[in-house]
N, C-alpha and C positions, 0 to 999 in steps of 0.2 A: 164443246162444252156439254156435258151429258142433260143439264138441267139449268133454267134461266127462269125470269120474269117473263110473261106471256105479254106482249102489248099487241093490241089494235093491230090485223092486218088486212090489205086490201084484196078484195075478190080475184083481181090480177094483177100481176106486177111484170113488165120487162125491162130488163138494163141493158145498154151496152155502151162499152169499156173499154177503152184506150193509156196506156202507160209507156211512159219510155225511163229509164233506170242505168246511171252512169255510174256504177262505181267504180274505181281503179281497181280492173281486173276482167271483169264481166259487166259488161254494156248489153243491156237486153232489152225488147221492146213485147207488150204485152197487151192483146185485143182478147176481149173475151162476151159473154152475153149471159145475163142469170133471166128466171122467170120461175114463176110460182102463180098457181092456181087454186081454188078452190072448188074443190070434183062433186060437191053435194054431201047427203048423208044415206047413210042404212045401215038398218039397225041400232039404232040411237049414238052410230059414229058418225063423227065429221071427218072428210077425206081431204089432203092437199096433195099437189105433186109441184116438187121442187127441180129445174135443173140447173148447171151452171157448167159451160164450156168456153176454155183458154185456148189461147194459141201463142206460145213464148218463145220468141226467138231471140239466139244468145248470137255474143260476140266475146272468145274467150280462146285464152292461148295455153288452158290448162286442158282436162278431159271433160267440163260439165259440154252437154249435149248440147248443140245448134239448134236443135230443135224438138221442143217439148208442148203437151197438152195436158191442161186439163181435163177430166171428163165425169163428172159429177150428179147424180141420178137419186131424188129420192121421194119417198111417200109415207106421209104421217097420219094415223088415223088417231082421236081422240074423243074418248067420251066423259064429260064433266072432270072428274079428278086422275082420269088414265089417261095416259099417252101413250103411242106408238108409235118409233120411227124407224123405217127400212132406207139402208143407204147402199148404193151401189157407184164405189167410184175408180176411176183409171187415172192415174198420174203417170202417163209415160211416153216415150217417143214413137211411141205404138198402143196407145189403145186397147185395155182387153186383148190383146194378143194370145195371153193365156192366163190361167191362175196366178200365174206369180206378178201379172203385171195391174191384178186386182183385187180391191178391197172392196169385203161383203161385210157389214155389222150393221146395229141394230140398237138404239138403245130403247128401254122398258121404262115408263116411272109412275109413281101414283103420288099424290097428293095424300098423305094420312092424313089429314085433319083439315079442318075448314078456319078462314078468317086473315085476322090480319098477318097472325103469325104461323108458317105450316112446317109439317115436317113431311120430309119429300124425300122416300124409298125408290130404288130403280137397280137398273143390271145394264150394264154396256160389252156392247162386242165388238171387236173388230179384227180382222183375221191379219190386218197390216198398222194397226199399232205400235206406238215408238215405243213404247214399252207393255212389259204384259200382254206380247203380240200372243192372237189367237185365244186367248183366256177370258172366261165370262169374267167382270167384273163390278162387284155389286159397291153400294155406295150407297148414304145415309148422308141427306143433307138439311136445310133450314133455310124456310123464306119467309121475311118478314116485309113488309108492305103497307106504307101510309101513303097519305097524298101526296109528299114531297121526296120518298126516301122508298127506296127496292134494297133490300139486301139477299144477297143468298150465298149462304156460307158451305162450303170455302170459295165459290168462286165468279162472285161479281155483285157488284156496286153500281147505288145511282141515286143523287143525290139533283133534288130539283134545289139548288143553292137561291131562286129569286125565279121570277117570271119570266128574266130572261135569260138567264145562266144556268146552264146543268153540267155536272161534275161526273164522271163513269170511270170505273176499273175492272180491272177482271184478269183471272188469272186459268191459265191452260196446263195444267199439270203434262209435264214435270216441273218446267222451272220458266217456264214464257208468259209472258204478259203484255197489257198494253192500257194507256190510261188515256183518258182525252177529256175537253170541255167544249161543251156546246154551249154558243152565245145566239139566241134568235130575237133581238129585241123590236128587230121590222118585221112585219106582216111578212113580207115575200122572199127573205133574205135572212140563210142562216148559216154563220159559221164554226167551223169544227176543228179543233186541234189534237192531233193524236199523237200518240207516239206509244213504240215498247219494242219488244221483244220478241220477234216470229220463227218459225220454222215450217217449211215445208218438207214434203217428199215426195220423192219420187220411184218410180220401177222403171229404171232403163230394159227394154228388151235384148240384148246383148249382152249384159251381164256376166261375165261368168258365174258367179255364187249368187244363185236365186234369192237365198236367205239375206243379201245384201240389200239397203239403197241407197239411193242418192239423197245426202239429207241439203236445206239450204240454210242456215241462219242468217236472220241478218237484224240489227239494230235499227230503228228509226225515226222519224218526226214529217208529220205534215200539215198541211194546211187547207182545208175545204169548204172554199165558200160555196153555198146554195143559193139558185135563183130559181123562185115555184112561179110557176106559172097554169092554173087548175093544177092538171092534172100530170101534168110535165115536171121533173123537176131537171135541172143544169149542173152539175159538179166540176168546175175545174179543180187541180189538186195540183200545188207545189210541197217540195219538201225535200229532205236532205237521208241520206244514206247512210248510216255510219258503219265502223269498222263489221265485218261480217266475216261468214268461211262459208265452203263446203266441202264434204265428205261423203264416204262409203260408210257404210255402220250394218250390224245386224239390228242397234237399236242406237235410240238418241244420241245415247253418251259413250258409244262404238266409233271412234275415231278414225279411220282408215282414211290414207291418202286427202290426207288432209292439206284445203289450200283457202291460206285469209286471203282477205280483199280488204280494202281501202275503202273510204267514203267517197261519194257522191252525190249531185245532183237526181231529183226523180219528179218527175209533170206526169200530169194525166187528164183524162175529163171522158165522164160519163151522166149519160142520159139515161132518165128512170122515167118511165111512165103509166101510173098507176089508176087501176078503176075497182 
């Protein structure tokens, strides 16, 4: 999402992350770890660095890989209405292997205007993009912002519905999305319903046609209760899989060797712990 709502973040943060995902087809189980920092200032910039690393392992009687990684690197610098973000990431059964099995972009943005309502200029890049791959892309958007209500058009929503129910959507161009509601009406205890629309990718290293990747969709819904504890917080996560594919493409909607999947079962549970 090139541009969102800025909330409150913590000096550090570390997660780590366990998932298991049954659909008819591809059974796969999924550990991984994010973390984020805050590096100081200079120059009247604030610096963070973000990382976040998978480990996916499949069970599958078509061509998706047995074995895939995440590998996700980046650093944002920001001063009052500018931002800057560098991302550097590997999606493949080899890691930075080479160019083709990596993605360098970059997005730009400023804040035109000050207050409740702004209008929010920027440029995105990315050299492995589902679509528009390689091509700068500029964009013109709108955020509007009260006590109860974030909006930023076109691409995401948030609606504080009462003190203890909040409403969220958001949308990923080209055509993905996901919506959910958060219920926190105990102090220590909050839950989260989602569901939409995803896609990943990947860069198999083997490949024949570099220009190719591995794309995933899949449909779905879950369930997340929170249990805080300080500084700790608890995520287990149930939820269901539905109909899904995967495919070879040059971009999104590049269909190659294409094979659906069936729905399934998905659990998980990860620990954050933030100061």
């Amino acid at each position: 999402m090139p541009f969102a709502a800025r909330p409150l973040k913590p000096a550090a943060a570390l997660s780590v992350y366990s998932s298991y995902a049954a659909p008819e087809g591809l059974i796969s189980r999924r550990t991984g770890i994010t973390s984020e920092a805050a590096l100081g200032s200079a120059g009247g910039l604030a610096f963070r660095a973000l990382a976040d690393m998978a480990h996916i392992r499949s069970l599958c009687s078509g061509y998706f890989p047995g074995e895939l990684y995440r590998m996700a690197f980046g650093l944002t610098a920001e001063k009052r209405r500018t931002r800057l973000a560098l991302s550097l990431n590997s999606n493949s059964d080899r890691p930075f292997n080479s160019p083709s099995e990596t993605d360098l972009g970059f997005n730009f943005s400023r804040d035109l205007s000050a207050g409740s309502g702004t209008w929010i200029a920027g440029l995105n890049y990315s050299t492995r993009r589902s679509f528009m791959r390689g091509m700068p892309m500029p964009y013109l958007g709108y955020r509007y912002t009260t006590k109860d209500l974030t909006l930023v058009l076109p691409f995401m929503a948030r609606w504080q519905a009462s003190r203890s129910l909040a409403l969220s959507a958001s949308y990923q161009p080209i055509k993905y999305f996901k919506a959910g509601l958060s219920w926190s009406a105990l102090p220590r205890l909050r839950a989260d319903l989602e569901g939409g629309l995803a896609l990943e990718q990947f860069l198999p290293a083997g490949r024949a046609d570099k220009s190719q990747e591995l794309f995933y969709q899949t449909s779905y819904i879950s369930l997340k209760p929170s249990l805080l504890f300080s500084n700790l917080e608890i995520t287990p996560a149930v939820g269901w899989q539905f109909s899904g594919l995967y495919y070879m493409g040059t971009r999104y909607d590049d269909y190659k060797a294409k094979t659906r999947l069936r729905g399934g079962p998905t659990i998980g549970l990860s620990l954050k712990y933030a100061i």
